[in-house]
N, C-alpha and C positions, 0 to 999 in steps of 0.2 A: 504494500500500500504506500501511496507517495500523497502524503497529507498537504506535503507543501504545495508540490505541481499544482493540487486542485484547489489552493486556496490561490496561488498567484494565475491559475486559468482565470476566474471565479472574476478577484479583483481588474483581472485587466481587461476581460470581456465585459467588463464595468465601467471602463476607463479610471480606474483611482488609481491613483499615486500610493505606494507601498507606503509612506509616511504619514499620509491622511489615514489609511484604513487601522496605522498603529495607533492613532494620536484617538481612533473615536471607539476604539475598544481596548485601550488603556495601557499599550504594551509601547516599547520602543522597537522605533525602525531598525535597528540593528537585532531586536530579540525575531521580529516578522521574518526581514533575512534570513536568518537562521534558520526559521521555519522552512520558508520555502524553499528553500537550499537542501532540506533533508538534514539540516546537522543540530537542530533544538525538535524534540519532542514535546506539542505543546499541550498543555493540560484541557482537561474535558471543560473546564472553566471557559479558560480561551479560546476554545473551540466553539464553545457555547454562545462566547461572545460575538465570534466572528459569524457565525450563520444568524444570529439575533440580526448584526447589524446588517447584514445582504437580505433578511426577512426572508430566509429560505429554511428550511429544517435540516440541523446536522445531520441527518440520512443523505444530504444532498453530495456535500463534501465527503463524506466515506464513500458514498457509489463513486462520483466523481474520481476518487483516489485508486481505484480499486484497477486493476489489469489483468490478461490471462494469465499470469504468475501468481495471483491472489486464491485463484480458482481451481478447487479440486479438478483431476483431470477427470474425473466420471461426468462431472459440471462442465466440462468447458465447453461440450456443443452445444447446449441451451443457452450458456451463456453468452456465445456469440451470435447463435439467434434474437436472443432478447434486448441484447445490447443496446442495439439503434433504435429502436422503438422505446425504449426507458428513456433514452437522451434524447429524444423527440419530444416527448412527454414532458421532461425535467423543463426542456428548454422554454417550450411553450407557455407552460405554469409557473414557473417561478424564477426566469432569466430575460 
């Protein structure tokens, strides 16, 4: 799972600035970085906060984050079935 990827997809198919999205859910642009770099794990807090503030539900960012490496191999051909239709879906409702 790459929690960062999906929060700077998230953010920047939002057009915000990595410093704004730290500055309005309480964290520093250097700790965000981090994040989306993969190299800080950030707490269900911060996570919470960050979907709060895109007004999407943490299910978004974990699906978001998620890849065929995430996914049993007995799972992965539904999964890739389901895939584009979930992100069709996500996109339309809440992006």
């Amino acid at each position: 799972m790459e929690i960062g990827s999906a929060i700077r997809k998230i953010r920047r198919d939002r057009e915000l600035r990595q410093n704004d999205l730290a500055v309005s859910v309480g964290i520093t642009q250097a700790y965000l970085s981090g994040i989306e770099k993969g190299n800080k794990n950030p707490s269900t807090e911060v996570l919470n906060k960050i979907a709060n503030y895109f007004k999407i539900p943490l299910a978004i960012i974990y699906w978001d984050s998620m890849s065929e490496e995430d996914v049993h191999p007995s799972k992965l051909e539904a999964f890739r079935v389901l895939k584009p239709s979930i992100d069709g879906l996500i996109k339309e409702m809440f992006k």
